[in-house]
Residue, then its C-alpha position, 0 to 999 in steps of 0.5 A: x556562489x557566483x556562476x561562470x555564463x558560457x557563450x559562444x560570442x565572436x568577440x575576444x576577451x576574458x571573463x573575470x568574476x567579481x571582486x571575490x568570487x572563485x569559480x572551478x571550471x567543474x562549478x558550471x557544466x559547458x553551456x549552463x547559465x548558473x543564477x546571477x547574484x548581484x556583484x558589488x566591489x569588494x570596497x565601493x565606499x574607498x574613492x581612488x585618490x587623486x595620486x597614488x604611487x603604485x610601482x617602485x623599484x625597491x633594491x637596485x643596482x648598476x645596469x639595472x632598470x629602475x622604475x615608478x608609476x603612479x595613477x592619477x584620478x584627473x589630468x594633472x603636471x606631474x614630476x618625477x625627483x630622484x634624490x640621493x647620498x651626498x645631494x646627488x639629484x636626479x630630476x625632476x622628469x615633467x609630465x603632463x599625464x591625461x590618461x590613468x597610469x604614468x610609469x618612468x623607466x630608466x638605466x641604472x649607470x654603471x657608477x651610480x652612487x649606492x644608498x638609500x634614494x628618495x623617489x617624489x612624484x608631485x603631481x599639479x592640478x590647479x590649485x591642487x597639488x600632492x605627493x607621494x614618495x618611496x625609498x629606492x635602496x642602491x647596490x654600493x659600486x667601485x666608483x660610487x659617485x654617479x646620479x640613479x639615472x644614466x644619461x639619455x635613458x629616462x623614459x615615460x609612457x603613459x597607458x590606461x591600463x594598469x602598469x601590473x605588479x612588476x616586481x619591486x618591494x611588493x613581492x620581494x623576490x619573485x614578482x611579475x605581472x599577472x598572466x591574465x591582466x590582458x583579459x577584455x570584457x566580452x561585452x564591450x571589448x575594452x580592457x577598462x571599467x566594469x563589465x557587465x557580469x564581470x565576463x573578462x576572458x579570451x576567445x577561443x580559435x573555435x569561437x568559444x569563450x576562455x572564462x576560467x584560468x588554469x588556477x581554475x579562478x575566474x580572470x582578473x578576479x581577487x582568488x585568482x591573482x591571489x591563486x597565481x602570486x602565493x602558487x595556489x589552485x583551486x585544487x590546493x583548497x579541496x573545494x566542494x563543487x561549487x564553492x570557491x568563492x573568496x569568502x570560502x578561502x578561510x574554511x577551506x585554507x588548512x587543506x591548502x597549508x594555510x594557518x588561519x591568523x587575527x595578526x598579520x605579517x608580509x606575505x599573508x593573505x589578507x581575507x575578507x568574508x561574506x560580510x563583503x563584496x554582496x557575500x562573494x567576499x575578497x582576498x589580497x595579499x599583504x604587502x607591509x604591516x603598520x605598528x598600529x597593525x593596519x596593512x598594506x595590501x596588493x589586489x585585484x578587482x577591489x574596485x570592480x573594474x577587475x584591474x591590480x592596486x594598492x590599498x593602505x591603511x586595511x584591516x581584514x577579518x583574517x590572515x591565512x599565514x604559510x609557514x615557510x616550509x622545511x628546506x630541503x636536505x643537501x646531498x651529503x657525500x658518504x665520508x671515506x673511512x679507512x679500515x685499521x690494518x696488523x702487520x702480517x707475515x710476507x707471504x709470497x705470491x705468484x704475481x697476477x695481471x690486473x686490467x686497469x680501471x678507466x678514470x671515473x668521469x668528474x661529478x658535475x659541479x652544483x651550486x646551493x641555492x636558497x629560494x625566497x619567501x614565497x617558494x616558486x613553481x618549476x617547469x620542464x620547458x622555461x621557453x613558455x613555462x610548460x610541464x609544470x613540476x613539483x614546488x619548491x618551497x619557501x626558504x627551501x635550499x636546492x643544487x642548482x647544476x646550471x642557468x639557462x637565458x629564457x627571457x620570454x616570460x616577462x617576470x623572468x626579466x630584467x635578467x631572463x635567467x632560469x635555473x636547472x634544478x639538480x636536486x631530487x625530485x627535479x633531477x635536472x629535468x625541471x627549470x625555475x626563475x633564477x629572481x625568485x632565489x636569493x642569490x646570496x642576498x640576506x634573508x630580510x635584504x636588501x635584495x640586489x641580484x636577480x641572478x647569481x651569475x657564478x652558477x655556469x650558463x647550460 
């Protein structure tokens, strides 16, 4: 197993482990260099593709922000069409990129044209050109007749840094951006490219370093972007002292609630064991699933430059599969029965004063809400998604008795909406991102509100 080197350097960053090793801040006491092993990629023989389609926004709607980036392995022209129903296009949108990531965003009109949209990125390099494209699927709207872009509110930046996860297809209801994607090597203080002994982290006010995150997995490494995106922790497997590592993940899943599976399906774990990675092994999630049963998968570190991408066309050893788990019991009102009376004999009675009762307060009113594939974490203050609560469990129902705007945590947005959870245990003490609900959509999509604005403002 892999250890965590503490330091006490002056320069800021973060430690990220390689590609697959999971390491608990018990693993190595403050201060003790645990032994090197030699860190290799989890797949150094896969060369990144001259173009690759990272980022697209899957459902949309009116007034949403819709989004695609694309990473080029050379300078290169690139373009950006948008095509519609009824030859509705919007496009191209040019560019000459020289750096890795390029992202187009833009406003969604209020009339645009509902249906399914074809984004093409074409990419030009010399005689080299290439494609990639993706389905964006629109909201139907009242007027229904505009192009996928509102005028004047396309926009392209270009970064060296990866775009991160931030929603989309990918993660269904409830993406985001990983918390630790800002993590830079404490060598060299860049944020790209290996890093010596894979030592990403964040410098403390004390001089010290953050080399662990509070999944308890090492920064920008597999376990620990897998840990945050299924709501996991190096604590949920049960993990001896010591181990962690992504090639530990199938042994230890059952303590996790994880069924360990040969068959894949969206929402699994893909896990690869000791045969990869110099032994540390490699974990992602599974995005989308073949006919021919290759997958898709979304990662960290599976080249060794502790960055998130996609990979097509895999086959793990194993998938660790969470079953949805049982939807919560809505609180059911006591149903009023009335008793059976006989006629009796009058009698009489001396009269008697009664004092009248006061009006009982109304109940306030709930809202039933079903959470989405992946369940969500909740928390008692959303500003900064603090107090962490009890989990709400994929598929699960609860009554949602408000929603409060709280956009500071970026995978909250666009709408930046949390729900006040009424149901016990939460109690109405505890909030969670209002995009991680369905929202009324169907089960298998589309998925086209983030939000379900009928619930009142707190």
């Amino acid at each position: 197993m892999a250890g965590v080197r503490r330091s006490t350097g002056l320069r800021r960053g973060v430690v990220a482990l390689a590609v697959a090793t999971g390491v608990a801040t018990a693993a190595v006491a403050p201060g003790q260099a645990a032994p090197a092993r030699p860190r290799t990629p989890a797949f150094p023989t896969l060369r990144p593709p001259f173009l690759s389609l990272l980022i697209v926004s899957g459902e949309l709607q009116a007034g949403d922000v819709g989004e695609v980036a694309i990473r080029i392995s050379h300078a290169a022209r690139c373009s950006l069409t948008l095509d519609g129903p009824r030859r509705t296009r919007s496009g191209p949108y040019v560019a000459r990129l020289h750096v890795h990531y390029g992202r187009w965003r833009w406003r969604v009109p209020r009339d645009v044209r509902g249906g399914a949209w074809l984004a093409v990125v074409r990419c030009r390099r010399g005689r080299s050109v290439r494609s990639r494209r993706s389905r964006i699927y629109v909201a139907a709207t009242r007027r229904n007749r505009s192009s996928l872009v509102a005028r004047h509110s396309m926009r392209l930046s270009t970064n060296r840094r990866s775009p991160g996860p931030l929603g989309g297809p990918l993660s269904r209801k409830g993406g985001g951006s990983y918390p630790g994607d800002d993590a830079i090597c404490r060598w060299n203080l860049r944020h790209n490219g290996a890093c010596h002994d894979d030592e990403w982290g964040y410098l403390r006010p004390n001089g010290t370093w953050s080399l662990i995150s509070s999944r308890g997995f090492n920064y920008r490494n597999c376990t620990d972007y897998v840990a945050w995106f299924m709501g996991l922790t190096w604590s949920s497997f049960g993990f001896r002292p010591g181990a962690g590592d992504a090639a530990d993940w199938k042994r230890y899943a059952p303590h996790a609630g994880l069924q360990v599976r040969s068959s894949p399906t969206v929402g699994d774990i893909a896990w690869w064991g000791r045969r990869t990675a110099s032994g540390f092994g490699h974990v992602a999630v599974v995005t989308a699933v073949e006919p021919s049963g290759l997958v898709a998968i979304s990662e960290y570190n599976g080249d060794g430059h502790g960055a998130w991408d996609v990979r097509t066309g895999m086959r793990a050893d194993a998938y660790l599969h969470r079953a949805p788990e049982a939807p919560l019991p809505l609180p059911q009102l006591p149903p009023t029965q009335t008793t059976p009376t006989t006629p009796t004999t009058p009698t009489t009675t001396t009269p008697t004063t009664t004092t009248p009762q006061p009006p009982q307060p109304p109940q306030p009113q709930t809202w039933s809400e079903q959470e989405g594939h992946l369940g969500v974490d909740t928390f008692l203050d959303p500003d900064n998604a603090s107090g962490k609560g009890p989990r709400i469990g994929a598929a699960a129902w609860v009554l949602v008795s408000c929603k409060r705007y709280a956009p500071h945590i970026q995978s909250v947005n666009p709408d930046g909406y949390w729900y006040r959870i009424a149901s016990a245990p939460w109690s109405n003490a505890y909030y969670s991102p209002a995009n991680t609900f369905m929202n009324g959509d169907p089960w298998n999509g589309p998925f086209t509100h983030n939000t379900d604005f009928a619930v009142s403002d707190c």
